[in-house]
N, C-alpha and C positions, 0 to 999 in steps of 0.2 A: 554345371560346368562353368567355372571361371576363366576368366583371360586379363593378366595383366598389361596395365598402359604403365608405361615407363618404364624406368630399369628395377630392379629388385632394393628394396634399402641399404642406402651406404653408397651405390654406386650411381656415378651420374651418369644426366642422360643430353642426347645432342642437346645444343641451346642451351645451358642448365639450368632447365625446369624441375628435376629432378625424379622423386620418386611421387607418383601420383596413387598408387592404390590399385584395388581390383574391382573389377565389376563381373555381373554376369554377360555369357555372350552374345547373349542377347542384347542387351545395353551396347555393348561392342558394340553391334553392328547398326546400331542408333546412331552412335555416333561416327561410325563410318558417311551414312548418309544424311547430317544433319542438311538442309536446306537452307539456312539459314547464318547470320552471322553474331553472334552474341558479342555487341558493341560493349554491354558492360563488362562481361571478362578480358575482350582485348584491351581496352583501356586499360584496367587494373593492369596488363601484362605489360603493357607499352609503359606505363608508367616505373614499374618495375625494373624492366629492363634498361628503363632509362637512371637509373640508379635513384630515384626520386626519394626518401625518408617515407611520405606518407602518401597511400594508396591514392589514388584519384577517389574524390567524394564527388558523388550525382546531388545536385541538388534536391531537396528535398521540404514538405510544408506542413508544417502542423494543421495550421488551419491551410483551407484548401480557397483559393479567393477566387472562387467562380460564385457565380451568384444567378438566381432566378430572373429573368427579363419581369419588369415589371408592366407589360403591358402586351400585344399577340404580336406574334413575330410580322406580322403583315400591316403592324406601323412603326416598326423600328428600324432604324437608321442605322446600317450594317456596315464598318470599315474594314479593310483587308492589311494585314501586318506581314508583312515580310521577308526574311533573314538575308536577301538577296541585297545589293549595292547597284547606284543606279549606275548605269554603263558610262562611261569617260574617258575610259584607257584605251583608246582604237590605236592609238600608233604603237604602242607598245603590249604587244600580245601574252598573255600571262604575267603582264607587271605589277607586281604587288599594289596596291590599292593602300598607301598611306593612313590618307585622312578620310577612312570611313567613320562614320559619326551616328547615331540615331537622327534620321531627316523623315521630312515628310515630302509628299511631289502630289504636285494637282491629277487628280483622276481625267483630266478632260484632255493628261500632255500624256499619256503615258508610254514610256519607250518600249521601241521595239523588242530589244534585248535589254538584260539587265548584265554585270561582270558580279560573275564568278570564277574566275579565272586563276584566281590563286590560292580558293581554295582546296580542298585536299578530299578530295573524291574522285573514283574511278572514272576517269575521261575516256577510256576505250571504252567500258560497257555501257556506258547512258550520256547522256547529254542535258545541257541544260537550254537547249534551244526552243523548246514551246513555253516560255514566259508565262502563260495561261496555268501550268501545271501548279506554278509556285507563285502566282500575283493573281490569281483567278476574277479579275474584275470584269471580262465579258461574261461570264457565267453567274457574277451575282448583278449586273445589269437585267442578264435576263429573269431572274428570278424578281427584280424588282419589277418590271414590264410585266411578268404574270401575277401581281400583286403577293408573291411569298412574301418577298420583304418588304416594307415600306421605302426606301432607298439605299443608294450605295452613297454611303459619304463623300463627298468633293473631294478629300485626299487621302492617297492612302499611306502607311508610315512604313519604314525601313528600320530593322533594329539588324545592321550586320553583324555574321559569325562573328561572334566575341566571345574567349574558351574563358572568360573571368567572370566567377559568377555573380564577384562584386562590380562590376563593368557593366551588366545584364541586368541587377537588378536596377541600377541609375538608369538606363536605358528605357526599363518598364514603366520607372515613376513618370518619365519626361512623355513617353508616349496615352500614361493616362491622363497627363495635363490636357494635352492637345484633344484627344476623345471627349473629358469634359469640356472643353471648348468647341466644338463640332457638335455637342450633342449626341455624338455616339451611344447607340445603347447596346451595340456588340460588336465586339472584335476579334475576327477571325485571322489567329495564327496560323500562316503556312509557314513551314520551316526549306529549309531548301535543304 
């Protein structure tokens, strides 16, 4: 048994997305219950709908630039990367954040909160108020204190939501500057 999603060819469908094909109904009803949010199709649609020329491209790496620690995790000096901005905006609540920049901040000041505030994520269903979830620098203290790692680097870096992925890459070079100046021998990306 078949069930078609969309209208039939030729005719449009609300939104116009148009004619999408058949599946089985079993697949249907997959997709009735998906769990989940497939960021890479709605982008493509967002960008679409936004009448954009050409689809949204995900960045992507030939070569892949991770690399083997060259020594046991319980002598390397382990920094935390960020996408978060440091908090500043208190009088003005949700105020777009200007002059976000890739920065670094001493591990020994580290703020309460960090502002995310204008960026664009469901603020009824979650929050971004446990700092730990996306700056995890009590958690890799601890793991330095049980000797997993050999220490948490003195500062940790910020690379804000930047949607350019030429923005992003300048951003990665300036943050490996500072890692080889620190010593860094691994850098953990949280993304926020």
């Amino acid at each position: 048994m078949t069930s078609r999603i969309g209208p039939r060819p030729g005719e449009s469908a609300p939104g116009g997305r148009g004619y999408r094909g058949t599946v089985s109904a079993r697949a249907d009803r997959q997709l009735v219950r998906r769990s989940h949010v497939s960021y890479i199709d709605k982008s493509r649609e967002y960008y679409e709908a936004q009448g954009f020329e050409q689809a949204y491209r995900w960045a992507a790496f030939d070569d892949v630039p991770f690399a083997r620690p060259t020594k046991p995790l319980s002598e390397c000096n382990v920094a935390a990367v960020t996408t978060s901005f440091l908090h500043h905006h208190d009088s003005a609540f949700g105020a777009p954040a200007t002059d976000k920049v890739v920065y670094h901040h001493r591990v020994a000041d580290v703020p309460d909160r960090m502002f995310t505030d204008d960026l664009s994520w469901d603020k009824h269903a979650t929050h971004t108020d446990d700092t730990g979830s996306f700056l995890p620098l009590s958690a890799l203290q601890a793991l330095a204190d049980d000797a997993v790692i050999g220490s948490v680097n003195d500062r940790f870096f910020g690379v804000p939501t930047e949607y350019s992925q030429r923005k992003t890459g300048l951003d990665a070079d300036q943050v490996v500057e500072w890692c080889e100046e620190d010593g860094v021998d691994i850098a953990l990306l949280v993304p926020l």
